[in-house]
N, CA, C and O of each residue as an XYZ file, in Angstrom:
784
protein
N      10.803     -3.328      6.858
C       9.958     -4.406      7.325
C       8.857     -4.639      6.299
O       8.177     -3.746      5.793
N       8.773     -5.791      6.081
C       7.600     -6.304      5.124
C       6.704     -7.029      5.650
O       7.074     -7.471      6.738
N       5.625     -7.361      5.330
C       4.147     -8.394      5.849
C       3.604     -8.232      4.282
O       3.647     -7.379      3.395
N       3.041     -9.634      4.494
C       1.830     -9.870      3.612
C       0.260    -10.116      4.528
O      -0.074    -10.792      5.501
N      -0.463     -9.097      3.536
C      -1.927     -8.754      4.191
C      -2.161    -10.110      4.312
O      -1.566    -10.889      3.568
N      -3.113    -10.587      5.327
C      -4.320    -11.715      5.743
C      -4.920    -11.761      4.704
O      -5.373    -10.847      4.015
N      -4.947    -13.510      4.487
C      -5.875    -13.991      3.470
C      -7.150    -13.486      3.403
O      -7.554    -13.144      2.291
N      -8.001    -13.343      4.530
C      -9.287    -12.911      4.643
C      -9.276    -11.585      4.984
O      -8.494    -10.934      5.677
N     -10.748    -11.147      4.098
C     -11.359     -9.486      4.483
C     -11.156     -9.253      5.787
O     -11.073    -10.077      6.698
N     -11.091     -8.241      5.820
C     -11.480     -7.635      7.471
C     -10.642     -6.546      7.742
O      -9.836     -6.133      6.909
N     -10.785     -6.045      8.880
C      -9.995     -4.368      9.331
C      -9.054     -5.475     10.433
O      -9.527     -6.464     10.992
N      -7.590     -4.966     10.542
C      -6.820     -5.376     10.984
C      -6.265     -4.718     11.498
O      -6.503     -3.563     11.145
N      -4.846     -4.886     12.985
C      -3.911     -4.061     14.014
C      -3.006     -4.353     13.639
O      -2.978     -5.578     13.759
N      -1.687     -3.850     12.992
C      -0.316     -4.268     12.802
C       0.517     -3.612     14.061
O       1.020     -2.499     13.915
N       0.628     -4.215     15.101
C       1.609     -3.468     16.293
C       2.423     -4.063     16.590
O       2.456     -5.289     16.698
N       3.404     -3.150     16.816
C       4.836     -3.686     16.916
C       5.074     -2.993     17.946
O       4.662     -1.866     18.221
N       6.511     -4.452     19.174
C       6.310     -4.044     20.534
C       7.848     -3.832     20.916
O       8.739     -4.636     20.640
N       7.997     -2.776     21.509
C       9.664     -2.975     22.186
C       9.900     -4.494     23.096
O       9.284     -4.962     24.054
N      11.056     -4.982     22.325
C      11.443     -6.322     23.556
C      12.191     -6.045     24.567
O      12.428     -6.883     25.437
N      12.744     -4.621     24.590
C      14.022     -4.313     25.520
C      13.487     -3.319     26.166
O      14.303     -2.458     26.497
N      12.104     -3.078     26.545
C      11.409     -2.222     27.190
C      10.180     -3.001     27.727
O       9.066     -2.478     27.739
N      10.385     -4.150     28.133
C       8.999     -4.666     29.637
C       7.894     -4.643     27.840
O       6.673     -4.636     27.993
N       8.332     -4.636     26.655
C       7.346     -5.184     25.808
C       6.129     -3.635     25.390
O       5.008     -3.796     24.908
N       6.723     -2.296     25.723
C       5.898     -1.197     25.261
C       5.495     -1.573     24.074
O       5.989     -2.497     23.429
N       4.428     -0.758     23.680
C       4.133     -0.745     22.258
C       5.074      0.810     21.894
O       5.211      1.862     22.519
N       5.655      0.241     20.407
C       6.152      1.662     20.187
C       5.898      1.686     18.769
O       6.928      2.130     18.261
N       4.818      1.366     17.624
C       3.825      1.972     16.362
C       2.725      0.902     16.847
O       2.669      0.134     17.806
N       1.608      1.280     15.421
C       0.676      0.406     15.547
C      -0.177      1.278     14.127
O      -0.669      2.406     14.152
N      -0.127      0.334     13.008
C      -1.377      0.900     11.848
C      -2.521     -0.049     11.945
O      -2.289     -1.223     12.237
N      -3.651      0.332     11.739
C      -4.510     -0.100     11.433
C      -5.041     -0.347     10.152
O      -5.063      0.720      9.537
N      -5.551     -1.433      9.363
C      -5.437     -1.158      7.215
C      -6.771     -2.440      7.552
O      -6.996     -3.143      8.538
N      -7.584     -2.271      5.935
C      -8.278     -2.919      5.818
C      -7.769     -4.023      4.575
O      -6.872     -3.877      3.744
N      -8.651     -5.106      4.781
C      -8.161     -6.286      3.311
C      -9.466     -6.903      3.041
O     -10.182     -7.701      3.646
N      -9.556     -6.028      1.518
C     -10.560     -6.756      0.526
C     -10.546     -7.739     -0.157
O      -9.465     -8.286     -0.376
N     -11.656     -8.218     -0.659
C     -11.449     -9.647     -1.579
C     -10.900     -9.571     -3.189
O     -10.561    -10.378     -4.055
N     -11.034     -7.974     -3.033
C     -10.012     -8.163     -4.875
C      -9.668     -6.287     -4.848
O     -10.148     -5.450     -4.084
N      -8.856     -6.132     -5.774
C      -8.392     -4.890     -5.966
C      -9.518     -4.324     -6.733
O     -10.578     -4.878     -7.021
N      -8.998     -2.770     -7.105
C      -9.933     -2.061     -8.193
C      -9.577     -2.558     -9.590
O      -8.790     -3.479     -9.807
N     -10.173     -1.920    -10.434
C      -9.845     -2.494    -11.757
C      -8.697     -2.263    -12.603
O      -8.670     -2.807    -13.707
N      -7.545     -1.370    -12.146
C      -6.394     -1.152    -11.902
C      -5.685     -1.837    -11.359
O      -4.488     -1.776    -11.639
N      -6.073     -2.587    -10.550
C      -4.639     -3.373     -9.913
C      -4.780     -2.964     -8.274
O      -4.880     -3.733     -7.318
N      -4.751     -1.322     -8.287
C      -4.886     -0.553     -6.634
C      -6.153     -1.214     -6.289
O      -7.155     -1.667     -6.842
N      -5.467     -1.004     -4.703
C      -6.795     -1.261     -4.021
C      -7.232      0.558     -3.846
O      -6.691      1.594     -4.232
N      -8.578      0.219     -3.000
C      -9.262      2.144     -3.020
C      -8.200      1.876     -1.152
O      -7.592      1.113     -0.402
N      -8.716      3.229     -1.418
C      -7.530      4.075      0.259
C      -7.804      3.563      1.136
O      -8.966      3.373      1.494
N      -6.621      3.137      1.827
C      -6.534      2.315      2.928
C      -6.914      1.038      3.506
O      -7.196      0.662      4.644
N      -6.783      0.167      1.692
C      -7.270     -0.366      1.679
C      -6.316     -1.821      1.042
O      -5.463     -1.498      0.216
N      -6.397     -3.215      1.335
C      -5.146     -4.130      0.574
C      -5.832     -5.305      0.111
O      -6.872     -5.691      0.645
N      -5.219     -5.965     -0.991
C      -5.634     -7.192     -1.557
C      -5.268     -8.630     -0.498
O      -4.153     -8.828     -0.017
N      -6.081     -9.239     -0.354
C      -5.412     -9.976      0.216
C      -4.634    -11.164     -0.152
O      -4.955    -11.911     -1.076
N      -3.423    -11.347      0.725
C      -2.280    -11.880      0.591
C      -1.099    -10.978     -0.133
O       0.028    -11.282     -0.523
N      -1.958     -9.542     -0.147
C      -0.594     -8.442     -0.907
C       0.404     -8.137     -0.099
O       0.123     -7.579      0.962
N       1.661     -8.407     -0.391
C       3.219     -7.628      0.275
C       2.903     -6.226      0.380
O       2.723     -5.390     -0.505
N       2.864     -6.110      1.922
C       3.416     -4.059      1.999
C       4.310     -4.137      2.821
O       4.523     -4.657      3.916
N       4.978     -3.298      1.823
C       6.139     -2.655      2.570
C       6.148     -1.818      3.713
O       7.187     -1.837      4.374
N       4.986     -0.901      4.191
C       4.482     -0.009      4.505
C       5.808      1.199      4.315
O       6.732      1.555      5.046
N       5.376      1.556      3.044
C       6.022      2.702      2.645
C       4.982      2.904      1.129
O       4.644      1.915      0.479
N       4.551      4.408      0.711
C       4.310      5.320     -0.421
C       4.868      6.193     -0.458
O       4.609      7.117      0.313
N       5.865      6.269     -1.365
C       6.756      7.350     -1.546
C       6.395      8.492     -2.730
O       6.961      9.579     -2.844
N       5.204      7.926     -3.667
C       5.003      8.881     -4.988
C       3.435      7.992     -5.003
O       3.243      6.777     -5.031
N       2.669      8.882     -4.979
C       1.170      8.440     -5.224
C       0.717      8.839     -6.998
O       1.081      9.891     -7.522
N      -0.053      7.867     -7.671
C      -0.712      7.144     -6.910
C      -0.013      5.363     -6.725
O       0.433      4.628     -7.606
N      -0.145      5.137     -5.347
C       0.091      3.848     -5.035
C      -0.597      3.598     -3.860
O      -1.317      4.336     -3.188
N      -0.123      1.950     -3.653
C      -1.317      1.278     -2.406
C      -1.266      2.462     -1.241
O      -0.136      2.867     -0.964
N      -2.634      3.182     -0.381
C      -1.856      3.968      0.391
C      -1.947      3.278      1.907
O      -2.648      2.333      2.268
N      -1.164      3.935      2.534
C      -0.581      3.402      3.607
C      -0.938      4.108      4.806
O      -0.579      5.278      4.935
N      -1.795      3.359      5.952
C      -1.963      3.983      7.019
C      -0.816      4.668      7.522
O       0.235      4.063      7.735
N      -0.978      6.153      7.769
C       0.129      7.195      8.303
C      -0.097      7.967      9.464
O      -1.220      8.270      9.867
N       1.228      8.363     10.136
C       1.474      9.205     10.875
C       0.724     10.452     10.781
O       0.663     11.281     11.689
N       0.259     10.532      9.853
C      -0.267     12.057      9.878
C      -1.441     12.061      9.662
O      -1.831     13.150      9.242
N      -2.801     10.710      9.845
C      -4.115     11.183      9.961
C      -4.894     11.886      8.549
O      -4.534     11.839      7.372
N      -6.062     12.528      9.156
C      -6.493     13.258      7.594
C      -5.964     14.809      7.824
O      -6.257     15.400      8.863
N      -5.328     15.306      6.999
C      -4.985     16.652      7.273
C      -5.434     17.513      5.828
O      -5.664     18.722      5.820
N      -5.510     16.556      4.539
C      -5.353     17.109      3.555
C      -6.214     18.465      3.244
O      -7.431     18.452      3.428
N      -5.519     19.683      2.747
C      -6.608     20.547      1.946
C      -7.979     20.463      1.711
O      -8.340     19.289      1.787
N      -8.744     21.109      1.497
C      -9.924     21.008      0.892
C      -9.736     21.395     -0.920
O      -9.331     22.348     -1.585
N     -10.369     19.853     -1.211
C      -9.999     20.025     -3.002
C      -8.519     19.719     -3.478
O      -7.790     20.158     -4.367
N      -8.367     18.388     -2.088
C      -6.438     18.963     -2.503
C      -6.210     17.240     -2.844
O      -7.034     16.436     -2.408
N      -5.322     16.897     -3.453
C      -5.283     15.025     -3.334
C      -3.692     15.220     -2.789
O      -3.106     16.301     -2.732
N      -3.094     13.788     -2.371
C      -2.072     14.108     -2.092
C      -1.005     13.455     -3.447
O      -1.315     12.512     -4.175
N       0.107     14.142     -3.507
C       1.007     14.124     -4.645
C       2.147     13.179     -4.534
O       2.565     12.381     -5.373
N       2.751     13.537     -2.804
C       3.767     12.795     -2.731
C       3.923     12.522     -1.582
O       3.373     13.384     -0.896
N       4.608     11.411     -0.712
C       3.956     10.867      0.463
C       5.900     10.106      0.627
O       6.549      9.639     -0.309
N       6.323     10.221      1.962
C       7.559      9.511      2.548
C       6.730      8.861      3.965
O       6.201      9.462      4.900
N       6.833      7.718      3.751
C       5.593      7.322      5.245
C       6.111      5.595      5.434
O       6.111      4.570      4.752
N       6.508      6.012      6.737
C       6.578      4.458      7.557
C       5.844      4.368      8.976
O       5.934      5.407      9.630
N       5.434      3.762      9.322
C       4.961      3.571     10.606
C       5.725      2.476     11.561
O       5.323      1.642     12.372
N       7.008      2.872     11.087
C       8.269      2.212     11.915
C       8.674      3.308     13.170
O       8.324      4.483     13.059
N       9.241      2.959     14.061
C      10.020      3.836     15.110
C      11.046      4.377     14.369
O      11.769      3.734     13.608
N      11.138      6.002     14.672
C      11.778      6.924     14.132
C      12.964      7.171     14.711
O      13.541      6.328     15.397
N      13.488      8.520     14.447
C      15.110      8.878     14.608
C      14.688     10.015     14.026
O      13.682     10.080     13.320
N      15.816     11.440     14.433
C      15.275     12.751     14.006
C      16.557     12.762     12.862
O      17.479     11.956     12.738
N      16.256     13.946     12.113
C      17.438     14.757     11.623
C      17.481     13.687     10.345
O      18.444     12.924     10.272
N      16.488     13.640      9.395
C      17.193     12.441      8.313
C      18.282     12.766      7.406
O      18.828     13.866      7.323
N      18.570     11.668      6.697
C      19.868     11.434      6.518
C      20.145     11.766      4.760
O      21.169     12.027      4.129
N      18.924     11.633      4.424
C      18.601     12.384      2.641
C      17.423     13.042      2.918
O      16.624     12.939      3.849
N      17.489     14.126      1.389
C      16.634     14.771      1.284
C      15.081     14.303      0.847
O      15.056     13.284      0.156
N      14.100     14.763      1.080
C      12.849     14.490      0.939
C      12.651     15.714     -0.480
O      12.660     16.929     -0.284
N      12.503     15.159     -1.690
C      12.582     15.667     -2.674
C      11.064     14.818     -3.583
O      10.503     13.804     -3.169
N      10.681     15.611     -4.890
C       9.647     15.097     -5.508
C       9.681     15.694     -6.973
O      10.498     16.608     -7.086
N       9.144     15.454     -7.844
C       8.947     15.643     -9.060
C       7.558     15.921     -9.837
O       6.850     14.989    -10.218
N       7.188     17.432    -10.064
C       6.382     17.817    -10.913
C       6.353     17.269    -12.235
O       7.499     17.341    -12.679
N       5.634     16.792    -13.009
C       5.685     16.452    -14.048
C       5.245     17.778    -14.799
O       6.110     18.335    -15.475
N       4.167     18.249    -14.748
C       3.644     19.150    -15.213
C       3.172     20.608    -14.304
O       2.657     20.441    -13.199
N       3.341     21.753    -14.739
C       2.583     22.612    -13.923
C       1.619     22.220    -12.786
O       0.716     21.489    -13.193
N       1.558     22.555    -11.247
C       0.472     22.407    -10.310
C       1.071     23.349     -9.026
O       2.167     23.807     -8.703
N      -0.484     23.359     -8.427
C      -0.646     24.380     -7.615
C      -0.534     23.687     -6.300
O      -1.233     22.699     -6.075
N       0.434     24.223     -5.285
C       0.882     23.065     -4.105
C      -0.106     23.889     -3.173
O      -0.072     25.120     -3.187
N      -0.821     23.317     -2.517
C      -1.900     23.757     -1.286
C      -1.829     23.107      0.409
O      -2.714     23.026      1.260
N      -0.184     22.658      0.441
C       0.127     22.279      1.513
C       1.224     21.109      1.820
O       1.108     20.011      1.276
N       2.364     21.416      2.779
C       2.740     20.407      2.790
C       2.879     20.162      4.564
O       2.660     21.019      5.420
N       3.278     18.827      4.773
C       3.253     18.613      6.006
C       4.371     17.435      6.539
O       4.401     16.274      6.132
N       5.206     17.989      7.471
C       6.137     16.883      8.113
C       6.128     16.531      9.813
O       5.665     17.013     10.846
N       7.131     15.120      9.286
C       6.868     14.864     11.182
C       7.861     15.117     12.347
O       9.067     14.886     12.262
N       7.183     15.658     13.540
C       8.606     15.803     14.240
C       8.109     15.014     15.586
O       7.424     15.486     16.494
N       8.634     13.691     15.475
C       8.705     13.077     17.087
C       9.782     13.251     17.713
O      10.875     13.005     17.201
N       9.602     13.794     19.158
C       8.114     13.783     19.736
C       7.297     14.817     19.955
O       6.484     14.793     20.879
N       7.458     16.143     18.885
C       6.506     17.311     19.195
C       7.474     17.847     19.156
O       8.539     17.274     19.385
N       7.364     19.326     18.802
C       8.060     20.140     18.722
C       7.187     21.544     18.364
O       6.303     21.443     17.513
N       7.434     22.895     19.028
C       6.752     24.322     18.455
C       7.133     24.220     16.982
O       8.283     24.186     16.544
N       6.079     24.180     16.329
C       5.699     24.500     14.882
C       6.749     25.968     13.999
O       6.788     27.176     14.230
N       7.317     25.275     13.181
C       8.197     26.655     12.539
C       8.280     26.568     11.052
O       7.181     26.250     10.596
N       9.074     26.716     10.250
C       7.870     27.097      8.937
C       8.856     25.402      8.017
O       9.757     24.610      8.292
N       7.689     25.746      6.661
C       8.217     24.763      5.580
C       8.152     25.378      4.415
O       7.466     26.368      4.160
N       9.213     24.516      3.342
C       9.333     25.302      2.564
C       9.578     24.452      0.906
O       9.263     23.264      0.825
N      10.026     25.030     -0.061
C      10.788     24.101     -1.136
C      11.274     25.135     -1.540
O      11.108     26.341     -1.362
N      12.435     23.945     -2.601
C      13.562     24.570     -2.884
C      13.582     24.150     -4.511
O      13.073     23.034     -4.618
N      13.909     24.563     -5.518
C      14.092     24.027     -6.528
C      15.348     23.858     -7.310
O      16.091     24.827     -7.158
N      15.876     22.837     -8.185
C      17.103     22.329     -8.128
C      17.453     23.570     -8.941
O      18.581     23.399     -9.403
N      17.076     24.452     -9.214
C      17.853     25.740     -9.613
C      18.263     26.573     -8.492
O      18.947     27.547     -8.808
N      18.019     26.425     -7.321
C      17.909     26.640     -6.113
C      16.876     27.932     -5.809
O      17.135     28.610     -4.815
N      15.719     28.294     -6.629
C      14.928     29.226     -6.071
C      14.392     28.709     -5.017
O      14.512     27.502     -4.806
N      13.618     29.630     -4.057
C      13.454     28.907     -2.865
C      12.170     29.479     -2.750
O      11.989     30.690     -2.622
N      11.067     28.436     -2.805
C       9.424     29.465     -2.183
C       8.782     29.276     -0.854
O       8.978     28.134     -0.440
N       8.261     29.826     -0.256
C       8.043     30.306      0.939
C       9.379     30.722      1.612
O      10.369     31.028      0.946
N       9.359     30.719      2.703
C       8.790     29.360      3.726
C       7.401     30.208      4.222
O       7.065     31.390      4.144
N       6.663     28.762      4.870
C       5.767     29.003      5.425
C       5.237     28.637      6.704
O       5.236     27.406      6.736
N       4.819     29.069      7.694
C       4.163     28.986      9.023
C       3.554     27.978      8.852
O       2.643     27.844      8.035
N       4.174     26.736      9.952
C       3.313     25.669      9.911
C       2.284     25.447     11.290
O       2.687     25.708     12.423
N       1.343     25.092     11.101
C       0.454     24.692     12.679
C       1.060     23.574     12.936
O       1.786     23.093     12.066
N       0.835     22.697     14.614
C       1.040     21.848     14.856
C      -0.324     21.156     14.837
O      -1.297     21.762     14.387
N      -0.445     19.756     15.367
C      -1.431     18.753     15.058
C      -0.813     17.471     15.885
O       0.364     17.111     15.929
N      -1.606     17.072     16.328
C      -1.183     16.009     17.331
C      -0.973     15.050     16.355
O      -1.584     15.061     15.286
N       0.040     14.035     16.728
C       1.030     13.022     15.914
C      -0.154     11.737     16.372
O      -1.376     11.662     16.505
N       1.286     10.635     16.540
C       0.314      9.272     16.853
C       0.228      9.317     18.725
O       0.854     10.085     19.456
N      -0.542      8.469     19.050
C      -0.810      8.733     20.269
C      -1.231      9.595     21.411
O      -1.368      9.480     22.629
N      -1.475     11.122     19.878
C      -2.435     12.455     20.679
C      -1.373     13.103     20.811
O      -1.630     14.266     21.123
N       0.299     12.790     20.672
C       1.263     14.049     20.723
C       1.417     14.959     20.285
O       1.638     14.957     19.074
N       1.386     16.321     21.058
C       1.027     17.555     20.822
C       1.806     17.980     19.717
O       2.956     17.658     20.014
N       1.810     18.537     18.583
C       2.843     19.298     17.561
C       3.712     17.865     16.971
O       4.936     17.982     17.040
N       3.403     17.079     16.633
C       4.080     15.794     16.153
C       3.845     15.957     14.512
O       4.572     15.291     13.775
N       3.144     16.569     14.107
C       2.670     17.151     13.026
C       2.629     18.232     12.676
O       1.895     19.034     13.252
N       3.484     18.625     11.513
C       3.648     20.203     11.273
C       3.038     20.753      9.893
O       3.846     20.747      8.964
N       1.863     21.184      9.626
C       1.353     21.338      8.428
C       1.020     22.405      7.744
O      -0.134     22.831      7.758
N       2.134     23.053      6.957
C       1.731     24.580      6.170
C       0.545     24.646      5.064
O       0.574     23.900      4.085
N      -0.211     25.325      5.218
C      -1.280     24.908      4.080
C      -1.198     26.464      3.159
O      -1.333     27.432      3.908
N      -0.980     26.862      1.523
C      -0.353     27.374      1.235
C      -1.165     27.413     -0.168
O      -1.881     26.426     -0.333
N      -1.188     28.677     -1.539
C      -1.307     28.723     -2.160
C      -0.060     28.896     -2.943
O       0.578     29.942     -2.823
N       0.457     27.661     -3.978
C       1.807     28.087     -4.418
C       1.697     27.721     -5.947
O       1.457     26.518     -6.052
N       1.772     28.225     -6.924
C       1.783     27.472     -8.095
C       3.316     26.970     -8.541
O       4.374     27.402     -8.082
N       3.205     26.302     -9.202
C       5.016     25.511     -9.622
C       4.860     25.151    -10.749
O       3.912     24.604    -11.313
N       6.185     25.593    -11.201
C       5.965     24.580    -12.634
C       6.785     23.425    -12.810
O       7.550     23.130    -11.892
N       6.744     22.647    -13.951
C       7.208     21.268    -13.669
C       8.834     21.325    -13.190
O       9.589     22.236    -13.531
N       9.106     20.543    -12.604
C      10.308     20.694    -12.094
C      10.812     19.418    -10.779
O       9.972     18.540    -10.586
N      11.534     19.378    -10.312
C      12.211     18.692     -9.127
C      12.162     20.013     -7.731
O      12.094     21.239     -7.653
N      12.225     19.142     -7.048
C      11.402     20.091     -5.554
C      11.983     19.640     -4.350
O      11.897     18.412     -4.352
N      12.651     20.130     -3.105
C      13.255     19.723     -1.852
C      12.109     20.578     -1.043
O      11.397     21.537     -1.337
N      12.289     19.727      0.161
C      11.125     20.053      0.931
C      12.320     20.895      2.270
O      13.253     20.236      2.730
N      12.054     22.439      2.743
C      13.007     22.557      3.509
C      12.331     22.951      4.460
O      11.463     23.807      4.292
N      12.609     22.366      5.748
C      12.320     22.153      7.119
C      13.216     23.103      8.189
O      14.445     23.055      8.256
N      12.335     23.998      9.034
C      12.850     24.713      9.558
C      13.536     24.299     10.674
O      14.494     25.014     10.966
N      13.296     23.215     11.487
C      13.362     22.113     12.245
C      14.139     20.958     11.567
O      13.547     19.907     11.811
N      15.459     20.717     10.659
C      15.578     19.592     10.287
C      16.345     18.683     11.317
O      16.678     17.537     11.016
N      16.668     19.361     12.812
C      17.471     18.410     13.534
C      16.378     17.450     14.190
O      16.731     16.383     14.691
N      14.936     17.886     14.173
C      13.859     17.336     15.043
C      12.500     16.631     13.409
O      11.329     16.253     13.377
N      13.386     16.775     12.587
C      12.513     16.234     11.746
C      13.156     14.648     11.240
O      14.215     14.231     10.772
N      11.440     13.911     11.762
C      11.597     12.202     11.872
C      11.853     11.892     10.605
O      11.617     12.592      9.620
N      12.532     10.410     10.653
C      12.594      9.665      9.822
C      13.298      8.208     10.031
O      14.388      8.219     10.603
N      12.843      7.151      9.678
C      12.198      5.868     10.475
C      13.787      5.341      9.269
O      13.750      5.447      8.043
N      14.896      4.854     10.002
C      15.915      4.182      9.369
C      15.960      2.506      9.221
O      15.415      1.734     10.010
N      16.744      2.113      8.015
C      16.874      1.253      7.206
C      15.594      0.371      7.013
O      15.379     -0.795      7.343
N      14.666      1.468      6.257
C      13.859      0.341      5.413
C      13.313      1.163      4.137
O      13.870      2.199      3.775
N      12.587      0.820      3.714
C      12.481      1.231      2.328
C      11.852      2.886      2.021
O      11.702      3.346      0.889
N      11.550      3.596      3.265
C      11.408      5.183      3.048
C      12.935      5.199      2.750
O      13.130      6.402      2.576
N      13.972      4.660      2.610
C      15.597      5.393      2.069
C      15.898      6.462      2.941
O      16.661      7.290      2.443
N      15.418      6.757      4.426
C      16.100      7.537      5.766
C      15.748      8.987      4.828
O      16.536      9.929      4.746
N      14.701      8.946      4.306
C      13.846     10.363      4.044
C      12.786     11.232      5.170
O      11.851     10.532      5.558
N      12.812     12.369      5.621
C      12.127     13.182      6.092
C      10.416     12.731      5.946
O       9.777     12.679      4.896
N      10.008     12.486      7.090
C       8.624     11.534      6.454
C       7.741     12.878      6.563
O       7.618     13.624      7.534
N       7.124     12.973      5.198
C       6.472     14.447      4.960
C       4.943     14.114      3.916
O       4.821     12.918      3.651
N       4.240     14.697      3.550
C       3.305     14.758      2.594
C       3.332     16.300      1.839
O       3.661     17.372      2.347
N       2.908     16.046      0.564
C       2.728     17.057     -0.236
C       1.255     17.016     -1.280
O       0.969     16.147     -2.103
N       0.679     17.932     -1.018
C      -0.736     17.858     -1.453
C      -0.503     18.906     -2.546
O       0.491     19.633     -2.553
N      -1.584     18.950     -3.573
C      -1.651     20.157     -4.423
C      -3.310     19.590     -5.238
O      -3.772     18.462     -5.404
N      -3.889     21.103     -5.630
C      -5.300     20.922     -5.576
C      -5.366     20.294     -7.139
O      -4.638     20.485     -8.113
N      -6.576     19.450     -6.941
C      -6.993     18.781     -8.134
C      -7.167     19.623     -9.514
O      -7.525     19.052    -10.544
């Protein structure tokens, strides 16, 4: 699904409603639209040019970012690295892997995925295409969208890596979301932070 931001500034509701359900609401982001980007081109976080196309999807930051499922969770001192995020209605168990790319040496300080509609918290992990495997790790839960209990699963972790390609492995992958046919590519909607 695509939209182009409102001509004019302002903080805006993007909600989208079931028609085959008496009209529920089933997402809803909230994003702001400024009168010009940064001097880059990006707008600053959570933030859109107006009349800009979003896709609402960031799949590799840095790019426009995108109101998400998962709130502020990040590390302390941590930015985020890599991001699979729709605020479309989901489906569990995705259908490709949620994978990312180190360019250079960095230290991962957390990652975090979604499981609608809640689920007991069990660990996360990566894998590397040599297949070493680090952690796994104990994730907490965190209420999702709408205050759902454990909808959010977030290991926070001291890991160093070196450059390389990376799978994110989910202890939970039959209950781990992911929002089909649009431009997340039916990926595991997850975040990956690592400290500045």
């Amino acid at each position: 699904m695509t939209f182009n931001a409102p001509g004019s500034p302002g903080t805006y509701d993007l909600r989208m409603f079931d028609t085959d359900d008496g009209g529920r609401e089933i997402a809803s982001i909230t994003f702001t639209v400024l009168e010009a980007a940064g001097d880059n081109g990006e707008s600053p976080e959570g933030c859109f040019k107006n009349g800009m196309q979003y896709c609402m999807v960031c799949e590799k930051p840095p790019c426009l970012y995108c109101p998400s499922h998962f709130g502020d969770i990040a590390p302390s001192q941590s930015e985020l690295i890599f991001e699979v995020m729709s605020p479309g209605g989901t489906l569990n168990n995705p259908p490709r892997v949620s994978s990312f790319t180190l360019d250079s040496e960095r230290t991962i300080s957390g990652i975090a995925t979604y499981h609608w509609p809640g689920v007991t918290p069990g660990t996360i992990g990566l894998r590397s295409t040599a297949g070493d495997l680090f952690g796994p790790w104990q994730a907490e839960g965190r209420p999702g969208m709408g205050g759902v209990p454990d909808a959010i699963w977030i290991a926070y972790f001291n890991q160093r890596l070196p450059a390389g390609t990376y799978t994110i492995v989910d202890s939970s992958q039959s209950t781990w979301s992911y929002v089909p046919g649009d431009c997340s590519d039916e990926r595991g909607l997850c975040q990956v932070f690592a400290y500045r």
